[in-house]
PDB file as gemmi writes it, atoms N, CA and C in Angstrom:
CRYST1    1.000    1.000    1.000  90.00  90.00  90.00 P 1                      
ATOM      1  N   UNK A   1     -26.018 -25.116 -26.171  1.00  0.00           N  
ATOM      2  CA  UNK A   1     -25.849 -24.516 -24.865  1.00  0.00           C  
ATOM      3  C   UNK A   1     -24.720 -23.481 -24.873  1.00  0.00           C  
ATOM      4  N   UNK A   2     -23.715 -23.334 -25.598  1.00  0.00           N  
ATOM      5  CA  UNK A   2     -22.484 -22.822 -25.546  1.00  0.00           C  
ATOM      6  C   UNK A   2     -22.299 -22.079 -26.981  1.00  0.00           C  
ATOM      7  N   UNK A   3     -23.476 -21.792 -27.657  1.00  0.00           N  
ATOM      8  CA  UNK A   3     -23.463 -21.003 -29.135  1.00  0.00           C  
ATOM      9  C   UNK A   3     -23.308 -19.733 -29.234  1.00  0.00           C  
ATOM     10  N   UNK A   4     -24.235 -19.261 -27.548  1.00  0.00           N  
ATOM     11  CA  UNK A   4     -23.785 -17.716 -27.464  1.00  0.00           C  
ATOM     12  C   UNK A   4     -23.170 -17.210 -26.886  1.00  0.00           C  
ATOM     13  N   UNK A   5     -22.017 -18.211 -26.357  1.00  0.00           N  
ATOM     14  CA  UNK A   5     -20.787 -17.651 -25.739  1.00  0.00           C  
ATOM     15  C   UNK A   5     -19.842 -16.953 -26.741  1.00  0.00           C  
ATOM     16  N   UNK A   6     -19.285 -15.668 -26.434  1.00  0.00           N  
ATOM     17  CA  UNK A   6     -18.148 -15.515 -27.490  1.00  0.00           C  
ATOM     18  C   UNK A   6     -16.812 -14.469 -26.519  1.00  0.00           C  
ATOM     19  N   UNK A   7     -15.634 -14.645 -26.466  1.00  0.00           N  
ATOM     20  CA  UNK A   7     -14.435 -14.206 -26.078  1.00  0.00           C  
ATOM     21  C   UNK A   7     -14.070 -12.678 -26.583  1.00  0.00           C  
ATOM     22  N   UNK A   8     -13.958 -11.912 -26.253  1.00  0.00           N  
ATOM     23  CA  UNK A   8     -13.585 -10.897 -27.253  1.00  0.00           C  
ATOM     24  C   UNK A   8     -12.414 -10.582 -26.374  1.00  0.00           C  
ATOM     25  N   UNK A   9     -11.088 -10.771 -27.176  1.00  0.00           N  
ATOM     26  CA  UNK A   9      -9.750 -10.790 -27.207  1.00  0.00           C  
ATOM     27  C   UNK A   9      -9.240  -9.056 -27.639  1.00  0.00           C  
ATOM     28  N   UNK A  10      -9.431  -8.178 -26.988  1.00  0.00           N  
ATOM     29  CA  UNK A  10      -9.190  -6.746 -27.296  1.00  0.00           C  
ATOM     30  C   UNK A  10      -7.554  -6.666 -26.946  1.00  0.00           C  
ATOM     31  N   UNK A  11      -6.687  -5.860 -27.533  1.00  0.00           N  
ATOM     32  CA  UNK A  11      -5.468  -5.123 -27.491  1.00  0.00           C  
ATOM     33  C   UNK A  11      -5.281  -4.974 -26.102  1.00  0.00           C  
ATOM     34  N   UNK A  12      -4.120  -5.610 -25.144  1.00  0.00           N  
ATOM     35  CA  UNK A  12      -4.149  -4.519 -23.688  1.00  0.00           C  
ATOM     36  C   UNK A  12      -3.643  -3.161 -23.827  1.00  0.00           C  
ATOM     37  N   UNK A  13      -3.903  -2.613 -22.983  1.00  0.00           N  
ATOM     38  CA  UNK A  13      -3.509  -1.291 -22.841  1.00  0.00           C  
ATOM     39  C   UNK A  13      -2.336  -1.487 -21.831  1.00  0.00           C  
ATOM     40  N   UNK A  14      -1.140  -0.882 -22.130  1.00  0.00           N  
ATOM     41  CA  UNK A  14      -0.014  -0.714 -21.390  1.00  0.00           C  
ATOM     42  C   UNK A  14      -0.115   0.332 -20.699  1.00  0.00           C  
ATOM     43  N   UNK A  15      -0.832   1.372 -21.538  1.00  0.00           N  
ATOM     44  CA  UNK A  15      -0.445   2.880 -20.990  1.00  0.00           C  
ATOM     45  C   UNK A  15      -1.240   3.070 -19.816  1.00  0.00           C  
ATOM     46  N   UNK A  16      -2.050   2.546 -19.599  1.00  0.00           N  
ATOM     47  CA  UNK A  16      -2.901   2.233 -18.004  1.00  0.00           C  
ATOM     48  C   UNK A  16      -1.640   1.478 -17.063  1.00  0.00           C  
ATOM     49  N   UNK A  17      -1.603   0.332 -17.565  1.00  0.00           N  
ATOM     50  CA  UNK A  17      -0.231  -0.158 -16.355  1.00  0.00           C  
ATOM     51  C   UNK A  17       0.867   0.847 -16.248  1.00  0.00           C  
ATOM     52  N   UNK A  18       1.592   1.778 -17.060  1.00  0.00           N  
ATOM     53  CA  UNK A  18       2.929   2.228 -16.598  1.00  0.00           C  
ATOM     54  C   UNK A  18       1.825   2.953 -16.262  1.00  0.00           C  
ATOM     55  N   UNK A  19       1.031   4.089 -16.357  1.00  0.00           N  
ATOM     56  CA  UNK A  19       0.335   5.312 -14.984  1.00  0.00           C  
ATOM     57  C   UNK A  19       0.201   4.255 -13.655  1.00  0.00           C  
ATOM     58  N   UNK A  20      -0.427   3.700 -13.460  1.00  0.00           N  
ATOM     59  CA  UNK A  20      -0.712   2.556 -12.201  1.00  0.00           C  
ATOM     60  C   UNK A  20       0.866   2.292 -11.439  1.00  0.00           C  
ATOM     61  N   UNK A  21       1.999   1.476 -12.160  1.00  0.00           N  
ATOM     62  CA  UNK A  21       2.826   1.696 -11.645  1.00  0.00           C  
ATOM     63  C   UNK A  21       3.943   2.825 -11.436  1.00  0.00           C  
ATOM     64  N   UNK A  22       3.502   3.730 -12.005  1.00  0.00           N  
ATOM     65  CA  UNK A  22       4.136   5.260 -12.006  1.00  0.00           C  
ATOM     66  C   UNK A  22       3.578   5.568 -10.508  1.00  0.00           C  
ATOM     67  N   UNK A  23       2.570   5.353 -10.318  1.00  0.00           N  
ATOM     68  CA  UNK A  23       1.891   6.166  -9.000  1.00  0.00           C  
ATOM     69  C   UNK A  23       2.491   4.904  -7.697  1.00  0.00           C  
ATOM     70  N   UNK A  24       2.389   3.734  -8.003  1.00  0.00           N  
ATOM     71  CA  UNK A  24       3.026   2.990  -6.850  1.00  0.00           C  
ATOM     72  C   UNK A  24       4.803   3.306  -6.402  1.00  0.00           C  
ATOM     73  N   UNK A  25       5.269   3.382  -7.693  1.00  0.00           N  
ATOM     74  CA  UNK A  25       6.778   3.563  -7.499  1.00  0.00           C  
ATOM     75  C   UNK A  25       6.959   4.631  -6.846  1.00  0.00           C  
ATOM     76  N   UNK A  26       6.205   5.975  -7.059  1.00  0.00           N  
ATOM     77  CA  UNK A  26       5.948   7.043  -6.549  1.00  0.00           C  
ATOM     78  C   UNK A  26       5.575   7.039  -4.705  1.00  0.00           C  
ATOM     79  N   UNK A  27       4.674   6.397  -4.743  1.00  0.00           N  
ATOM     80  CA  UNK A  27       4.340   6.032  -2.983  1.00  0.00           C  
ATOM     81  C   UNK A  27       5.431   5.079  -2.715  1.00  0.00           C  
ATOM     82  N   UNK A  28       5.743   4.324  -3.033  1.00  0.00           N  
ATOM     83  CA  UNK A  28       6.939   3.168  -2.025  1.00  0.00           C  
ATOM     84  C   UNK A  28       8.189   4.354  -2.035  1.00  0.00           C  
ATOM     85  N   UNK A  29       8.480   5.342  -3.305  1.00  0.00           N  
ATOM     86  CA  UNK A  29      10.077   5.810  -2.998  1.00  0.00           C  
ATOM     87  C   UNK A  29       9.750   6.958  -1.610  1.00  0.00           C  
ATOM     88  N   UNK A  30       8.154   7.316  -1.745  1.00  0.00           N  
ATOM     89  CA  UNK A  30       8.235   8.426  -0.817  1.00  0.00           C  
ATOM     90  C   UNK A  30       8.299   7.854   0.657  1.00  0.00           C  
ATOM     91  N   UNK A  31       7.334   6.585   0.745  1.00  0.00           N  
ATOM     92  CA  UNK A  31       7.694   5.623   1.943  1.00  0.00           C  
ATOM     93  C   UNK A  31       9.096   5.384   2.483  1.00  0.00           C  
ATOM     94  N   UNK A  32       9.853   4.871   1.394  1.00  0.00           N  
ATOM     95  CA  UNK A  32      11.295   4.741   2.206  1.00  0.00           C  
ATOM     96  C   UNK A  32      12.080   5.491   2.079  1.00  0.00           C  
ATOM     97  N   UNK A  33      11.863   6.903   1.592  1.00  0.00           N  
ATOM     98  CA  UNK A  33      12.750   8.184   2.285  1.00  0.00           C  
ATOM     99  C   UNK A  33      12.069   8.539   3.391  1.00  0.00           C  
ATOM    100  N   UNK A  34      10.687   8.611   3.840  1.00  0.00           N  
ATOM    101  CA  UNK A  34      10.309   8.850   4.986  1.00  0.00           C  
ATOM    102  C   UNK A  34      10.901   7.853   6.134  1.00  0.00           C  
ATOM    103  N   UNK A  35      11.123   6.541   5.923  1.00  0.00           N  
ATOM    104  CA  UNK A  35      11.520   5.538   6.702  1.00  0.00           C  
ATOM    105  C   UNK A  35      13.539   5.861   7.093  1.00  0.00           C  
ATOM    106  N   UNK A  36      13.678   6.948   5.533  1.00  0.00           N  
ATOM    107  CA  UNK A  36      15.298   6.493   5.779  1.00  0.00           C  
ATOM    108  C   UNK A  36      15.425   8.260   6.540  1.00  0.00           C  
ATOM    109  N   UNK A  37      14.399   8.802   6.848  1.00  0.00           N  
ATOM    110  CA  UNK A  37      14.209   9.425   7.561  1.00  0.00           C  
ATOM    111  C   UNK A  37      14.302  10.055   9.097  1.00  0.00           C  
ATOM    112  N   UNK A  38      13.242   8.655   9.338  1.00  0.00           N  
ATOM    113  CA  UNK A  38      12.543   8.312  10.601  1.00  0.00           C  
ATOM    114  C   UNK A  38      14.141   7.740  11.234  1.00  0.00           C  
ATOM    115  N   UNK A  39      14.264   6.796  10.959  1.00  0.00           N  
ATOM    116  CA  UNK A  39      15.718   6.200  11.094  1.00  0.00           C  
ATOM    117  C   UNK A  39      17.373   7.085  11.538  1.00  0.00           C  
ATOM    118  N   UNK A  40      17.600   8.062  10.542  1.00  0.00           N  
ATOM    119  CA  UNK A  40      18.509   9.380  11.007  1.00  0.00           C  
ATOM    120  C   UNK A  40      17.894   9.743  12.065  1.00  0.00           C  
ATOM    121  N   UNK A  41      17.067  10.082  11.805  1.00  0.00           N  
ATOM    122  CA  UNK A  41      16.080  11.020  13.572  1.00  0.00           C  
ATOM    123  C   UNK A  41      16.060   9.593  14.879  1.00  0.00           C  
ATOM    124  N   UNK A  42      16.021   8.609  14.805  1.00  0.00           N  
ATOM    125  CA  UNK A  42      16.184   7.588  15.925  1.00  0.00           C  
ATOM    126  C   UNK A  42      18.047   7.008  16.342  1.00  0.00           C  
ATOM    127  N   UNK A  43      18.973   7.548  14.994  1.00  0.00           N  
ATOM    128  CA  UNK A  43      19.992   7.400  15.467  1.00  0.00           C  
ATOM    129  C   UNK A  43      20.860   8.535  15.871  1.00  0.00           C  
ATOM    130  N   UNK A  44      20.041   9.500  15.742  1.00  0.00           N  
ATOM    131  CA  UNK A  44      20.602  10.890  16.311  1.00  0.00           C  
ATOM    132  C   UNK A  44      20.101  10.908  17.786  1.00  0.00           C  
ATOM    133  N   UNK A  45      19.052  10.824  18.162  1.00  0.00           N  
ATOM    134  CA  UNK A  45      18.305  10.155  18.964  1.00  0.00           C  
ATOM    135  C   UNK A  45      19.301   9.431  20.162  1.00  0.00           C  
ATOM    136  N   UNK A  46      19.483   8.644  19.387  1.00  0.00           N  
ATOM    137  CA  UNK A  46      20.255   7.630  20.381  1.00  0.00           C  
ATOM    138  C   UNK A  46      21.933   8.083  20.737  1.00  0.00           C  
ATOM    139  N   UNK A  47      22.569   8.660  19.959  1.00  0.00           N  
ATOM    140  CA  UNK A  47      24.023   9.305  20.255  1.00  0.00           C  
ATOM    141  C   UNK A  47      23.370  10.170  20.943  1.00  0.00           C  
ATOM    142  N   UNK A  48      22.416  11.177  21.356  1.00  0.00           N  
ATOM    143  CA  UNK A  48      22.576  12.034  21.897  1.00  0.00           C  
ATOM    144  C   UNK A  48      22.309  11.561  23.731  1.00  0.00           C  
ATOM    145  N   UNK A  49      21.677  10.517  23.480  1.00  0.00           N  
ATOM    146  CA  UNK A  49      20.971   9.868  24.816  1.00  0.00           C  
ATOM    147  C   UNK A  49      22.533   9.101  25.388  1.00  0.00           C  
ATOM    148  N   UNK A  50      22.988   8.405  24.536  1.00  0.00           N  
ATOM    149  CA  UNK A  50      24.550   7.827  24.846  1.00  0.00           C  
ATOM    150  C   UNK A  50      25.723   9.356  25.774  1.00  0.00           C  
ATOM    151  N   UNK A  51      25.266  10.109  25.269  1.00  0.00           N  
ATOM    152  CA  UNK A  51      26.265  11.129  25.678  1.00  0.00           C  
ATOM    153  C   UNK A  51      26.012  12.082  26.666  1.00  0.00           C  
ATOM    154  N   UNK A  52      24.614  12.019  27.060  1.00  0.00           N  
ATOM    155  CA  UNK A  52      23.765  12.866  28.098  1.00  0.00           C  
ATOM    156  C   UNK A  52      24.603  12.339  29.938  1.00  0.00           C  
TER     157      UNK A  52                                                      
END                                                                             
């Protein structure tokens, strides 16, 4: 029942994972400069509303 099962154990490829996480590190750093962004613009925001 189990004669023509067979595993084939191939080499991983790394160079696929660092592109994959090259492109995530890439979107999260652009995410939280947009966030550390958004943030300056809501505390400028708010001193200016404090002083109105």
């Amino acid at each position: 029942m189990l004669e023509g099962i067979s595993f084939s154990f191939l080499p991983f490829n790394w160079s696929g994972v660092s592109g994959v996480s090259d492109k995530l590190m890439t979107l999260l750093t652009l995410v939280l400069l947009l966030s550390l962004r958004q943030g300056a613009h809501s505390i400028r925001e708010t001193a200016l509303s404090r002083h109105a």
